[in-house]
LOZA-814292 format. One record per residue (C-alpha): residue in one letter; x negated, y, z. Coordinates in steps of 0.001 Angstrom, whole numbers, padded with zeros to 6 digits. Each point is the difference from the previous one (the first is absolute). Layout:
LOZA-814292
aa=a; X=X; Y=Y; Z=Z
...
END
This chain:
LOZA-814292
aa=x; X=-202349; Y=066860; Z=048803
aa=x; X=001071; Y=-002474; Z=002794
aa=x; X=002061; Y=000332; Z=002420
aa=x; X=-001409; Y=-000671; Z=003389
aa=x; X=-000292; Y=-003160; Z=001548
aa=x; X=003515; Y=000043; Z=002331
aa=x; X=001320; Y=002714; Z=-001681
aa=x; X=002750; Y=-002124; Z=-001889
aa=x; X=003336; Y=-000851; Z=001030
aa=x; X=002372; Y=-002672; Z=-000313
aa=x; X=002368; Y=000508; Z=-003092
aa=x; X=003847; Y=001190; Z=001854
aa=x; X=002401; Y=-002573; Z=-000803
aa=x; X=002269; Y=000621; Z=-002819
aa=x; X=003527; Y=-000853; Z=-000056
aa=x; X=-000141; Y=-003662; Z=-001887
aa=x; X=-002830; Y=-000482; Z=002798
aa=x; X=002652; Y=000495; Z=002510
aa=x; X=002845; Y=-001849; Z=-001758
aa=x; X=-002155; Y=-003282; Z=-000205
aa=x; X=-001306; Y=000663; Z=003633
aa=x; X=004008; Y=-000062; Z=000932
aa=x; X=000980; Y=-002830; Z=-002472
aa=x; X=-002513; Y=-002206; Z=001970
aa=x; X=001169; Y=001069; Z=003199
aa=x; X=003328; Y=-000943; Z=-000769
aa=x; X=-001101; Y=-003459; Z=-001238
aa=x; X=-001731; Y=-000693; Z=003342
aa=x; X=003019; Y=000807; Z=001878
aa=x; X=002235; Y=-002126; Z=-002301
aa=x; X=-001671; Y=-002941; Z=001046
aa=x; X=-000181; Y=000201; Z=003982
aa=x; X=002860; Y=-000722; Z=002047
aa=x; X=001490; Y=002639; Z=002082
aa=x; X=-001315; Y=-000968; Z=003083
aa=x; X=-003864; Y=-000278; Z=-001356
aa=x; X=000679; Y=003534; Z=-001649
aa=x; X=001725; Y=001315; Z=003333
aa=x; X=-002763; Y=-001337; Z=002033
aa=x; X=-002261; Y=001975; Z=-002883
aa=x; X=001223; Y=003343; Z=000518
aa=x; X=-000072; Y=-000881; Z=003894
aa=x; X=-003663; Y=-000246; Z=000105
aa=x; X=-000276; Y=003079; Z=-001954
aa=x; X=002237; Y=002462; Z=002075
aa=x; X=-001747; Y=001795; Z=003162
aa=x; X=003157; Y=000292; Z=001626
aa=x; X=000648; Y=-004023; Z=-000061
aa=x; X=-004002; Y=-000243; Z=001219
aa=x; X=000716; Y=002638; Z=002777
aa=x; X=003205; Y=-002142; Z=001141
aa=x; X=-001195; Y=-003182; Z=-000297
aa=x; X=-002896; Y=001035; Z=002080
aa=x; X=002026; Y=001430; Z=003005
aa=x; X=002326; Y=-003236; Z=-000085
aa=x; X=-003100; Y=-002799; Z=-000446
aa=x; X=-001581; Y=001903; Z=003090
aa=x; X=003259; Y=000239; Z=002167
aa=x; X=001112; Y=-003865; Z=-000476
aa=x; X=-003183; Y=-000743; Z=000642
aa=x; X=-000722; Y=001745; Z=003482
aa=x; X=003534; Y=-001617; Z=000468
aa=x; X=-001197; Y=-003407; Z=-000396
aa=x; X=-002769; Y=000285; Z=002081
aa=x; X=000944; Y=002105; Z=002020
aa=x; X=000077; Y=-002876; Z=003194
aa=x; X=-003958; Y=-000486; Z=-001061
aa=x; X=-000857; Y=004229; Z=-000851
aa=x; X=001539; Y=000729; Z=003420
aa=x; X=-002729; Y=000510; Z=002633
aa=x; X=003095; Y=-000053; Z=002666
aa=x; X=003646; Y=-000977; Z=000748
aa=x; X=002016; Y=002584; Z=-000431
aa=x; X=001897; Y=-000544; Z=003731
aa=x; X=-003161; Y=-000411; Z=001900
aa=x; X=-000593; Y=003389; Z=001905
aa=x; X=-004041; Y=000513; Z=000896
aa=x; X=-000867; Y=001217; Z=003163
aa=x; X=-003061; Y=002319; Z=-001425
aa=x; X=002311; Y=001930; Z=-002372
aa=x; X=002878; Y=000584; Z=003259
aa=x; X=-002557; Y=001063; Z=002251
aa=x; X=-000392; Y=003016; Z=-002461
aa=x; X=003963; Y=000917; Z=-000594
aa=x; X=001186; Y=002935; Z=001425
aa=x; X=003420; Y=001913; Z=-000610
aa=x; X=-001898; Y=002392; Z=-002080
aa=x; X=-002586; Y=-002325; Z=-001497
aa=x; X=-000246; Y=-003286; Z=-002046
aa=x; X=-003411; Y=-001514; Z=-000647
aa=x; X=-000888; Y=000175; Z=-004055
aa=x; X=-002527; Y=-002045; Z=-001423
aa=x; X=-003407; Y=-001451; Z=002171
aa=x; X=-001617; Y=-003619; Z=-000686
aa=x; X=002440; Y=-002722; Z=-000163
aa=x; X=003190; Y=002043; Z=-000655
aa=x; X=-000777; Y=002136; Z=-003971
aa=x; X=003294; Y=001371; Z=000842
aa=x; X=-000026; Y=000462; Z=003681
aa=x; X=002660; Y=-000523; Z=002096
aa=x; X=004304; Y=-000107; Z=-000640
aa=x; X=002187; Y=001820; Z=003174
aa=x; X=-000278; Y=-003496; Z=002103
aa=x; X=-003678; Y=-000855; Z=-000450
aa=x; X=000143; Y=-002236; Z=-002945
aa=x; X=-002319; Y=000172; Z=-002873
aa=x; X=001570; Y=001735; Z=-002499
aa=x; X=-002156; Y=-001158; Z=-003429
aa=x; X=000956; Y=-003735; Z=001209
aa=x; X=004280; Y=001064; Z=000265
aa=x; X=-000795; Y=001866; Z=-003200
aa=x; X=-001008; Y=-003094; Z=-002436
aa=x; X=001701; Y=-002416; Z=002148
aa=x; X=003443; Y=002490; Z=-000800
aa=x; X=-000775; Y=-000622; Z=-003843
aa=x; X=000756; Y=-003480; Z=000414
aa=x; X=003837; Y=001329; Z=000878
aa=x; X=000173; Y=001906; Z=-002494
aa=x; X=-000536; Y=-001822; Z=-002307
aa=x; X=002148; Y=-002819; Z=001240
aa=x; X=002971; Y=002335; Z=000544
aa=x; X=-000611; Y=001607; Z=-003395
aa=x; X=-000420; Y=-003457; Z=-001835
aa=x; X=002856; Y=-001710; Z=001620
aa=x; X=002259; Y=002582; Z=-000700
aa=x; X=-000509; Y=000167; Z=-003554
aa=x; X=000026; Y=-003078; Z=-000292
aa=x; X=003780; Y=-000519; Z=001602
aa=x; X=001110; Y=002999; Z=-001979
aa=x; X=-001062; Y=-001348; Z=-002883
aa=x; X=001590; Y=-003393; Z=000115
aa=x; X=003245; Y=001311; Z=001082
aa=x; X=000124; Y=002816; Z=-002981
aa=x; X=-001108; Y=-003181; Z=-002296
aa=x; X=002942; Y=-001289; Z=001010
aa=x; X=002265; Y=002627; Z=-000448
aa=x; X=-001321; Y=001197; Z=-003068
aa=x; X=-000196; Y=-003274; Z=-002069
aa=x; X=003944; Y=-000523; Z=001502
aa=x; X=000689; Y=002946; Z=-001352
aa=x; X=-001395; Y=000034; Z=-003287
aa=x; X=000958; Y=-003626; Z=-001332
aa=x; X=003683; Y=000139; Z=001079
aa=x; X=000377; Y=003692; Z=-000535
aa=x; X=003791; Y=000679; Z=000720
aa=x; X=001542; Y=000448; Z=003308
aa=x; X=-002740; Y=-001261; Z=001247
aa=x; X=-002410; Y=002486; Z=-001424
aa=x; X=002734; Y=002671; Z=001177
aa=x; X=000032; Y=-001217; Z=003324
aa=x; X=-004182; Y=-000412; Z=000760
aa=x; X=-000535; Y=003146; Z=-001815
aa=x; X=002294; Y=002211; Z=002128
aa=x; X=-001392; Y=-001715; Z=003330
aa=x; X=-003375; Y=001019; Z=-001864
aa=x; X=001117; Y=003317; Z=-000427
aa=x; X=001116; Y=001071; Z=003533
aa=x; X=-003345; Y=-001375; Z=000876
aa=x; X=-001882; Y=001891; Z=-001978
aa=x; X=002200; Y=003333; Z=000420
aa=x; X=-002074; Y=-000066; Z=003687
aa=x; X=-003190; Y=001164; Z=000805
aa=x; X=-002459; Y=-002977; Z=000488
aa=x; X=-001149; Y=000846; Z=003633
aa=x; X=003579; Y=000754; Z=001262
aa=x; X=000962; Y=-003063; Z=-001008
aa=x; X=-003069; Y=-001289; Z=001289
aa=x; X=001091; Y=001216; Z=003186
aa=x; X=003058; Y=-000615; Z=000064
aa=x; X=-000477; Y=-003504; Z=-000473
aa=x; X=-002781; Y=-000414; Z=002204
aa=x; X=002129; Y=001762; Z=003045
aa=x; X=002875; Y=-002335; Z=-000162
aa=x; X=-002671; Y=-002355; Z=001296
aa=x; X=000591; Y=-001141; Z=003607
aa=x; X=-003697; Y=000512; Z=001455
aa=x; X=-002492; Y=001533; Z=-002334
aa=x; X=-002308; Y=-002478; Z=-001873
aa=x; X=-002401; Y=-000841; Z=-003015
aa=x; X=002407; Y=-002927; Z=-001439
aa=x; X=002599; Y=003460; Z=000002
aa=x; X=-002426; Y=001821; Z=-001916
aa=x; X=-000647; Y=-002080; Z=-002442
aa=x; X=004041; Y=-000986; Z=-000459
aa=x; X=000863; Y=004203; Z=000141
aa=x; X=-002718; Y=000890; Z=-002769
aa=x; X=000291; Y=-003250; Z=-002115
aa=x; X=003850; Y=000424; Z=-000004
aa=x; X=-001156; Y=003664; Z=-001386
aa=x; X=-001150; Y=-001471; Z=-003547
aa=x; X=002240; Y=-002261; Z=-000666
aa=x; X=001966; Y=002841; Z=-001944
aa=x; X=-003053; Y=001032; Z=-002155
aa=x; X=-000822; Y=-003603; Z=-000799
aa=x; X=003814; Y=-000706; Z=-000855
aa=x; X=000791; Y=002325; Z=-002216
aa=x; X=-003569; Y=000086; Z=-001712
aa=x; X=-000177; Y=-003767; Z=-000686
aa=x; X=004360; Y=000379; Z=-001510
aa=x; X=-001238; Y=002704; Z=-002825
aa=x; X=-002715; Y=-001976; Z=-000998
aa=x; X=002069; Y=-003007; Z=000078
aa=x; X=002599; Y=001493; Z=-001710
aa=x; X=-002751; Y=001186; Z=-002766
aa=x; X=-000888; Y=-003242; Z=-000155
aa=x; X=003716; Y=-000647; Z=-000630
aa=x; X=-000312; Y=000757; Z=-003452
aa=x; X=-003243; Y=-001170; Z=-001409
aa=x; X=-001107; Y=-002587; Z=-002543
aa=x; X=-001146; Y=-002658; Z=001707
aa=x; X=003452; Y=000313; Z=002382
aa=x; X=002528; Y=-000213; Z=-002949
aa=x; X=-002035; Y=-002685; Z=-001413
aa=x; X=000334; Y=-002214; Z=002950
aa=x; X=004245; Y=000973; Z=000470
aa=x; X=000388; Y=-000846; Z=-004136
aa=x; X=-001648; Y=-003495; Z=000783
aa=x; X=002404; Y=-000512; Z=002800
aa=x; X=-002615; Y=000007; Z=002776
aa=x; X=001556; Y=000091; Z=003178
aa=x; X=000500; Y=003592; Z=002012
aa=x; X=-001816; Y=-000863; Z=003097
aa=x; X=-003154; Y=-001619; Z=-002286
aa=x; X=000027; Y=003494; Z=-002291
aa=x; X=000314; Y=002163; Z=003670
aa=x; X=-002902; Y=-002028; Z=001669
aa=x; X=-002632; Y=-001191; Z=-003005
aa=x; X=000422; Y=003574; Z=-002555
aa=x; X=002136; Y=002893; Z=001787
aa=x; X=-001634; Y=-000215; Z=003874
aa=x; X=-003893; Y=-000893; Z=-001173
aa=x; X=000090; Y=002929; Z=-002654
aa=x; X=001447; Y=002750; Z=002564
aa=x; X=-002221; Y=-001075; Z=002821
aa=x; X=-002927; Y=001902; Z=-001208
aa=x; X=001475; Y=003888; Z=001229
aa=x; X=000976; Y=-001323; Z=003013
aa=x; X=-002737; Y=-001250; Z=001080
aa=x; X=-002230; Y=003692; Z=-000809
aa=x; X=002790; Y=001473; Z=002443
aa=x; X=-000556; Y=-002852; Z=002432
aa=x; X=-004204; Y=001711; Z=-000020
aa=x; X=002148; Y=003276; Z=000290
aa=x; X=001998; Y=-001180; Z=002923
aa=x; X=-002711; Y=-001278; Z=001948
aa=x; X=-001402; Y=003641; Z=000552
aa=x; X=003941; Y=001430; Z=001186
aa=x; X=000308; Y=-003102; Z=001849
aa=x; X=-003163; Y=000482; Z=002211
aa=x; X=001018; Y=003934; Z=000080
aa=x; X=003409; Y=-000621; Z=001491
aa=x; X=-001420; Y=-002918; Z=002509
aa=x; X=-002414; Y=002820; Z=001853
aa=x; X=003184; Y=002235; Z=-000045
aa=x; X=002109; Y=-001973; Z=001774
aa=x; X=-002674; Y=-000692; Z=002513
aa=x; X=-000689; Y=003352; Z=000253
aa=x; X=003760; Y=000539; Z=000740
aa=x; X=-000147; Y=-002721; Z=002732
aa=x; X=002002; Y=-002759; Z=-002261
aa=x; X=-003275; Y=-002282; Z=-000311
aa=x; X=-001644; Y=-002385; Z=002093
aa=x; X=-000295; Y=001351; Z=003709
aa=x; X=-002812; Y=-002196; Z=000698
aa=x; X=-002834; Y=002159; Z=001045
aa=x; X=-002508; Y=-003548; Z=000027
aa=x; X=000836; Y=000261; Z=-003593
aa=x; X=-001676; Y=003061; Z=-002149
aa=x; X=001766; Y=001419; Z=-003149
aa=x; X=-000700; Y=003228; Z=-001621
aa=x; X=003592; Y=001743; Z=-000301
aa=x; X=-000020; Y=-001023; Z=004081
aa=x; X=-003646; Y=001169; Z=001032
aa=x; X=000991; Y=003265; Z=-001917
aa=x; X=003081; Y=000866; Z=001861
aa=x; X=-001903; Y=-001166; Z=003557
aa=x; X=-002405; Y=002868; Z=-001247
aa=x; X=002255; Y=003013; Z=000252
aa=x; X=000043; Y=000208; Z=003939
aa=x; X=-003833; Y=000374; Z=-000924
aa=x; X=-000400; Y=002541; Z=-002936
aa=x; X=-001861; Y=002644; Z=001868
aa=x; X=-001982; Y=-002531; Z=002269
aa=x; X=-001914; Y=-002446; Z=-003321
aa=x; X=002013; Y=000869; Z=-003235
aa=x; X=-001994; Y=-002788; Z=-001156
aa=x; X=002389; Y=-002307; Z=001050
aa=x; X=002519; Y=000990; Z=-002382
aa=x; X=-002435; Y=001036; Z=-002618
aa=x; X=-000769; Y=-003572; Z=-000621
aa=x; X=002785; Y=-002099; Z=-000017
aa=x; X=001850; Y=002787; Z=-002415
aa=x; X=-003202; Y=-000580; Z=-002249
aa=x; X=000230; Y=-003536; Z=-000370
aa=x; X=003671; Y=000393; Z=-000824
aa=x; X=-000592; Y=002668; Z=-002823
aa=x; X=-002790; Y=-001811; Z=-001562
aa=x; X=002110; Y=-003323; Z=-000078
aa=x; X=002768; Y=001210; Z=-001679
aa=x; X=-002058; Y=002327; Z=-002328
aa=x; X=-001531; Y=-003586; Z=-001304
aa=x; X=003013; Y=-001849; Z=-000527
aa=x; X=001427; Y=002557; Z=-001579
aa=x; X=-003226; Y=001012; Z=-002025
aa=x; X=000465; Y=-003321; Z=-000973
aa=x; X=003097; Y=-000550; Z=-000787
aa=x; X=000248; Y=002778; Z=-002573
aa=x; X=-002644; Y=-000953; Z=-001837
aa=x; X=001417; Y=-003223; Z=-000470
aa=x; X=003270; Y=001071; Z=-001197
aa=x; X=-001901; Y=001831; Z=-002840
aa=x; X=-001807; Y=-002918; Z=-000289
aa=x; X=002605; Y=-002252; Z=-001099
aa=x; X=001938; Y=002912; Z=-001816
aa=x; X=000548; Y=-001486; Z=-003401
aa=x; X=000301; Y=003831; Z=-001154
aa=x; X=-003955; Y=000352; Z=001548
aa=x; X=-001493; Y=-002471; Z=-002013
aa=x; X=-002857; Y=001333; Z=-002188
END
């Protein structure tokens, strides 16, 4: 008698099935590169999708934000004042999706035009903190000695304090309150994290093959620093510079929270529209609803991420 038509099922793979199915696995990964395989695994992790999704939508508002814009963010609009009362802000009616900010303004145009300072702040920070721990680090790793001793210990008192007091205590020795002192206050911030990440990998690299190849051949120091020890260590430095990027934009909105940003109230950021919102909490929470949004979900992307490519380029991950 016959079974019925459907009624079979696949045979369960037996072990030599599942030996072979790894054997050729391991093949296929022996022959990409590590970026092609890390850019592999990217596409296939949810958490990389989920980041890359909240950052490719945030630089681009930022972009074109000028064009998105329906207004200027300084220009006050007589319809929306008319309607402001002590005890009442305008929300959302035609024109205005977001209604009105405490002085009239349109608050949807200060909110995409304020992603455009963001991400300049946050950029241009990491970016400065990044060169000057490249610096530091690479110093530090191809002499070693009392110059290692000497960065490294600077590094360390660095490190031993909190980011955002730092943060602030940089940005209040600042004469008048600004966005260059931003930047400088939370950029000065990494430069310890970048230092002494980019010295252990150097000093990893210290050892290698490819490094005591190039010293038996009598290559010179600086050559073996710059074209095998710096190039090779670059790669975990730059997953924390992702990393940064995310603390960088976090500590920006604090200090202009804390009144140690950019004064300007022509000019809209997010860490300063939130703190202007407290005097208003109980009148249209909105207006510190938002701006503490946009905030959460930018650093939740870079630092979705930013994880996922650190497992990405694990060499222990690799499948």
């Amino acid at each position: 008698m016959t079974s019925p038509r459907g009624s079979l099922r696949p045979r369960p793979p037996t072990l030599l099935d599942r030996r072979r199915r790894r054997v050729d696995e391991l093949a296929e990964a022996s022959g990409r590169s590590l970026t092609a395989d890390a850019f592999r695994r990217l596409r296939r992790n949810p958490v990389a999708i989920v980041g890359a999704v909240i950052v490719g939508l945030f630089v681009l508002v930022s972009i074109l934000a000028p064009w998105i814009a329906p207004h200027d963010a300084a220009t006050a609009f007589p319809e929306l004042q008319r309607t402001l009362r002590p005890d009442s802000i305008p929300g959302a009616q035609p024109g205005f999706p977001l209604g009105s900010d405490q002085n009239g303004r349109d608050f949807f145009s200060r909110m995409i035009l304020a992603s455009r300072q963001t991400l300049l702040v946050g950029v241009l920070a990491t970016l400065i903190g990044l060169v000057l721990g490249v610096v530091i680090g690479a110093l530090a790793g191809a002499f070693g000695g009392w110059v290692d001793t000497v960065l490294m210990r600077v590094t360390d008192v660095l490190l031993s304090i909190p980011s955002l007091l730092l943060a602030i205590s940089i940005a209040a020795l600042a004469a008048k309150p600004s966005q260059t002192t931003v930047i400088i206050a939370v950029a000065l911030v990494s430069v310890p994290v970048f230092a002494r990440l980019l010295r252990g990998s150097m000093l990893a690299q210290r050892e290698s093959d490819h490094v005591l190849a190039a010293t038996s051949l009598g290559v010179r120091r600086r050559s073996i620093v710059l074209r095998h020890m710096l190039p090779n260590a670059m790669g975990p430095v730059i997953v924390q510079a992702t990393l940064t990027l995310a603390t960088s934009i976090l500590d920006a909105a604090a200090l202009s929270f804390l009144g140690l940003g950019d004064g300007d109230p022509a000019r809209a950021e997010w860490g300063l529209m939130l703190a202007n919102a407290q005097s208003y909490l109980d009148v249209r929470p909105a207006l510190a609803f938002w701006p503490a949004i946009a905030i959460i979900l930018v650093a939740l992307g870079f630092t979705l991420l930013g994880e996922a490519l650190r497992e990405a380029l694990d060499p222990k991950g690799r499948r």
